[in-house]
N, C-alpha and C positions, 0 to 999 in steps of 0.2 A: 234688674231681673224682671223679663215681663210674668205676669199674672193673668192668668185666665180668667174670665168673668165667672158667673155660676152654670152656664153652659158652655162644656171645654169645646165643643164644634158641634159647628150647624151646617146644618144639609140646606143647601140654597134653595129656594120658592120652586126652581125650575126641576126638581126632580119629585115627582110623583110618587109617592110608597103604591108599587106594582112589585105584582108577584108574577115572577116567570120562570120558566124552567130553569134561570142560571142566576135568579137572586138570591142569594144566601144569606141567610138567618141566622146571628152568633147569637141570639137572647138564651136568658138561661142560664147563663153563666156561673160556674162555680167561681168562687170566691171574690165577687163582684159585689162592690159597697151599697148598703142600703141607704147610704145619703153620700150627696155630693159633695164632698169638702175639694175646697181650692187649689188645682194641683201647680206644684211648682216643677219648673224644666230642669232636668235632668243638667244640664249642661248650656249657657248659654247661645240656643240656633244662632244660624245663619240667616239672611233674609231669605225670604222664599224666593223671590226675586232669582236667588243665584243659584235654586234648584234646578235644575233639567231634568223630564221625566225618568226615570228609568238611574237615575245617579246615586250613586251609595255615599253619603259623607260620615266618617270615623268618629265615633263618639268623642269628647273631650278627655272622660276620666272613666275608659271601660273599667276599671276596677270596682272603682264607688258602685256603676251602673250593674254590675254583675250581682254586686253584694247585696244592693235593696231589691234585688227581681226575688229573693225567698226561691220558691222552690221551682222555679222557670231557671232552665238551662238556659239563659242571657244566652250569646255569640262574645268573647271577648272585644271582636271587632264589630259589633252592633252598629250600623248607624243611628247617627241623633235622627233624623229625619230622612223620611224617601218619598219621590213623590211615585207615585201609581202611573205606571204605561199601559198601553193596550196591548192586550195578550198577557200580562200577568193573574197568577189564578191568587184566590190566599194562601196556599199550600207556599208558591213560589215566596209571595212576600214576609210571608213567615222564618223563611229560609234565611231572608237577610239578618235576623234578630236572634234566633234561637237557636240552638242546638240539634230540640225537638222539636219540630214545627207542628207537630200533632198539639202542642200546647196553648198555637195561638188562643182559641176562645179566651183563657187564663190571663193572655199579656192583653187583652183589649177590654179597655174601661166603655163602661157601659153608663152611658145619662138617660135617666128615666125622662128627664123634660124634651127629649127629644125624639119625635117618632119615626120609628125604623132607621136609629142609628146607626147599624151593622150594613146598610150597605155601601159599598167603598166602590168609587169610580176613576175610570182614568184620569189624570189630572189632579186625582186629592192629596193634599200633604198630609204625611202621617208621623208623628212627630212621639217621640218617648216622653215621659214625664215623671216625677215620680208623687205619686200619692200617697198620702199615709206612712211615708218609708218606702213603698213599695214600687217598683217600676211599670209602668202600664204604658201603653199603646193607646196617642188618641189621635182623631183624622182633625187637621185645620181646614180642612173644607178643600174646593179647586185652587190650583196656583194663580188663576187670574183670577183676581176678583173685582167684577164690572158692576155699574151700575146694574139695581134689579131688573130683571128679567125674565117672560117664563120661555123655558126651551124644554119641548117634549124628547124627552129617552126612549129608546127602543126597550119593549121588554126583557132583552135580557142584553143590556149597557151595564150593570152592575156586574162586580165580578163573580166567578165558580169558584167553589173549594176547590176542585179537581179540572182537569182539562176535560173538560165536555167531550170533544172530537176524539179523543183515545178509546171510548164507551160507547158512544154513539152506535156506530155500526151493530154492533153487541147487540145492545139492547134494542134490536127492530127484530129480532126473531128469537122464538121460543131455548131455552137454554138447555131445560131440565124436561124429561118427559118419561112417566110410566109404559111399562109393559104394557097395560091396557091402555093411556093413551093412545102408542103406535099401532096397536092391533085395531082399534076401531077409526084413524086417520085413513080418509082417501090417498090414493096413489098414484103417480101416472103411469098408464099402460101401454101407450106408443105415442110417438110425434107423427104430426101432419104429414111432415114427410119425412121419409125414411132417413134418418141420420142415427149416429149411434149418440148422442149428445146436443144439445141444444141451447141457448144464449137467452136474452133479451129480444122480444121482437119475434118471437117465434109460439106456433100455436101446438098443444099438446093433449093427449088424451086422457081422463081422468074418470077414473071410477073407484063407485061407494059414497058418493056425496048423498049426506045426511043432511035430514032437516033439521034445524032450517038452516039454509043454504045460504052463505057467506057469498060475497061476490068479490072478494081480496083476500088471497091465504099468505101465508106465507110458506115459501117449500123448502123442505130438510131432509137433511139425510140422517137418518139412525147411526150413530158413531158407538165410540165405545163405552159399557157400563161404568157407571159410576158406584165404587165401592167406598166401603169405610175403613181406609188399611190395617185398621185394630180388630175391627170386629167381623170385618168380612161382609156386614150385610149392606142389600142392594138398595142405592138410594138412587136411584134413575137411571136413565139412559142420556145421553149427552145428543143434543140437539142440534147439527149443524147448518146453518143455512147454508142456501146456494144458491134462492133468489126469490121472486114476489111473483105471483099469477093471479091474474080474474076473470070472473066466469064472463065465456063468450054466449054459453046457451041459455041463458033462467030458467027455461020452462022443461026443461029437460025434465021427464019425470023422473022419480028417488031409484037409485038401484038402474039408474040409464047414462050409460060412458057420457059423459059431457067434456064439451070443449075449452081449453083453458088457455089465457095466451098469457105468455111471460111476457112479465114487464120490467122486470129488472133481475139481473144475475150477479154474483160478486163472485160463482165460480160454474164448474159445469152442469147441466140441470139432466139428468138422467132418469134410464128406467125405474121403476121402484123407491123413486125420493117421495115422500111425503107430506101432504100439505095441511096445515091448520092455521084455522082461521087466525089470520091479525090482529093482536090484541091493544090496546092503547097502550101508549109507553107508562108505564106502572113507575118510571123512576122519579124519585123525586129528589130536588137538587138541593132542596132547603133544610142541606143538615150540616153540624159542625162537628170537626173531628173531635174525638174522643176515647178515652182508654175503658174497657168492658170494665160493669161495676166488680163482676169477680173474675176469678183465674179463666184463662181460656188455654183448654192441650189440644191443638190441634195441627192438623198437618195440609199440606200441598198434596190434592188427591189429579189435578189436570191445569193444564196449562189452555188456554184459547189457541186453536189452530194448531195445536200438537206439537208444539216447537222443545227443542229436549233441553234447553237449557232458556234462563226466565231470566230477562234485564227490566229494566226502566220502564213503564208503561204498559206494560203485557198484564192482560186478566188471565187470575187465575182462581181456580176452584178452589173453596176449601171443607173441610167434612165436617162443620161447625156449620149449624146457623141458629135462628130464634129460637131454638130451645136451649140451646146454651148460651145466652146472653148476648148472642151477634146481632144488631142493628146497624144502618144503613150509617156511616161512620167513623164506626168502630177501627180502631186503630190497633196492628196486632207488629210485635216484630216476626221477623222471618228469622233462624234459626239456624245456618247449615248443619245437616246431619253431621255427627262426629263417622271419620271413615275409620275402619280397623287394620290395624298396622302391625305387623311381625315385631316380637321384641328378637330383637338380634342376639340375645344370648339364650332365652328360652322357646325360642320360634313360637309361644301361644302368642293368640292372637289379642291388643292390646286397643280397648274404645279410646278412641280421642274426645273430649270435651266437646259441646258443641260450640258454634261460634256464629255470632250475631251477625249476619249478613245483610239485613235492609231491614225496611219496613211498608207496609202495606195497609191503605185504607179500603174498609167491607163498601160497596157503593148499591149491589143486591142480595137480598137476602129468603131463603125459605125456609121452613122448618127446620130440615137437618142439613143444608147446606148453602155456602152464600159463595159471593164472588166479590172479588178486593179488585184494586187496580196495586201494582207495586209500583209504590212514590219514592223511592230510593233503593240503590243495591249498591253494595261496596266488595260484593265476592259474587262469584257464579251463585244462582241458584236453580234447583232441581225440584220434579216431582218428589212428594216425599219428605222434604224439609218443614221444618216443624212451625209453628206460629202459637204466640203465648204474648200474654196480657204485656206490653211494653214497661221497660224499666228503665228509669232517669240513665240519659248517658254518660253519667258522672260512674256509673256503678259498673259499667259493659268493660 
């Protein structure tokens, strides 16, 4: 039976602890050992040798393995070992072991003698083991293992909790915006040339630019309010971009139409869209999922792009943020509303139960509202459907 030394896996010389917008940070960990005791393999591996990146192989004895994970929804069909491909996020590798993959941080052991253990790269083996009784997740490092050498990473070579690319777009323009906001944002008042609509690569006329004077906005159109469907009251206006402009004139004095030329469009750039200045991406990537410390009753107030029914990937609003324990993370299920149904012999009308439809991780968050990405759905879901603190899927 092999044995792990006192450090169950080392990060090779060649990877630098850099922080980049897509290194994720599992430290912190609930219920993560204050001393490293010698963990033994779940199941006698395989050689890594006979791994291929991206390969699931079947645990030996999923039952035992199920039994010591405690309170981790194990996968029956866990593999003992998987090695890391490119283009896998943690969300996805999670997927292969758990149930709830919102649990990962939980299944990954944590060696203090190691700095910046959490981050996992293409090519690493990641191997079950069971410590204490318990089953944990540790990386065996790359599958090739060469003579030392240093090889510089790109800053963001390690993997996302989430697929980056699904958000991206998102997060380059304003989301949420005040009535006084859009009353005091510039606007445009005609194009160069006479068109009813305009693109990229095209120049436009803008007035009300305030000091001090941005030279990159970003332009939006005023969409529909954002309510709180319980209470009614108004928690912004919904921010839509439709593309990116900068100043052609600087000196133009304040309260003097100035010239703007778009430089990029993702849809039409029209009269009366609005521009505010460009803010640095505010997202930060270095967080791990997690269940809210207390209850969260919330619902689905908007979907991104207005689309009327919500699959796999799509950001959507919800009427829940920091003040009710939402942080950037935060892992909520999705709920579908119970519909109401005739009973057939007294024709009242009759609630159905709600029923667990997916789950969704929060990725921004403000005040009284944040936005999730949905990381799984197994029924349609809708504006309107509910979101509340996740419960083991042993109980759904």
């Amino acid at each position: 039976m092999r044995k792990y030394n006192a450090s169950p896996f080392q990060l090779p010389a060649r990877r630098p602890a850099l922080l980049g917008a897509a290194a994720i940070s599992l430290a912190i960990l609930a219920g993560c050992a204050t001393t490293q005791p010698t963990p033994a393999p779940v199941a006698a591996p395989v050689a890594a040798t006979e791994a291929a990146p991206g390969v699931v192989e079947p645990l030996a004895d999923t039952g035992a393995a199920a039994a010591s994970a405690g309170s981790l929804s194990l996968r029956e069909d866990a593999p003992l070992r998987y090695v890391v491909k490119k283009g896998d996020t943690l969300w996805d590798i999670a997927q292969h072991f758990l149930r709830d993959p919102w649990q990962w941080p939980e299944l990954w052991y944590t060696n203090s003698q190691v700095r910046n253990p959490h981050q996992i790269y293409p090519g690493d083996v990641l191997t079950l083991v069971s410590i204490d009784g318990q089953t944990r997740l540790v990386s065996d490092g790359p599958l090739e293992r060469l003579s030392p050498r240093i090889r510089e990473e790109a800053l963001d070579a390690s993997l996302p909790a989430i697929p980056i690319e699904a958000i991206r777009n998102f997060l380059r323009g304003p989301r949420l915006v005040t009535l006084e906001e859009t009353k005091r944002a510039p606007y445009i008042v005609a194009f160069v040339d006479e068109r009813l609509a305009v693109g990229a690569n095209n120049d436009v006329y803008v007035k009300n630019l305030a000091q001090p004077i941005a030279y990159n906005y970003a332009v939006v159109r005023v969409g529909e309010p954002y309510r709180d469907p319980e209470t009614r009251n108004l928690l912004g206006y919904e921010a839509i971009p439709t593309g990116e402009a900068e100043l052609r004139t600087p000196d133009a004095p304040v309260g003097v139409t100035a010239v703007m030329r778009v430089t990029k469009s993702s849809r039409e750039v029209l009269i009366a869209d609005r521009l505010l200045p460009i803010e640095a991406e505010s997202f930060d990537a270095n967080f791990f999922p997690h269940a809210p410390l207390s209850p969260v009753d919330g619902r689905i107030i908007s979907v991104f792009d207005g689309l009327s029914q919500i699959s796999q990937y799509q950001i959507v609003a919800l009427n829940r943020g920091s003040e009710h324990g939402v942080d950037p993370g935060t892992v909520l299920d999705i709920l579908q509303s119970g519909r109401v149904v005739p009973d057939p012999y007294t024709r009242k009308g009759i609630a159905l139960p709600e029923q667990y439809a997916g789950v969704l991780m929060v990725f921004k968050v403000t005040p009284k509202l944040s936005y999730g990405l949905v990381m799984n759905a197994i029924r349609p879901l809708h504006v309107l459907d509910k979101v509340a603190k996740p419960s083991p899927s042993s109980l759904r």
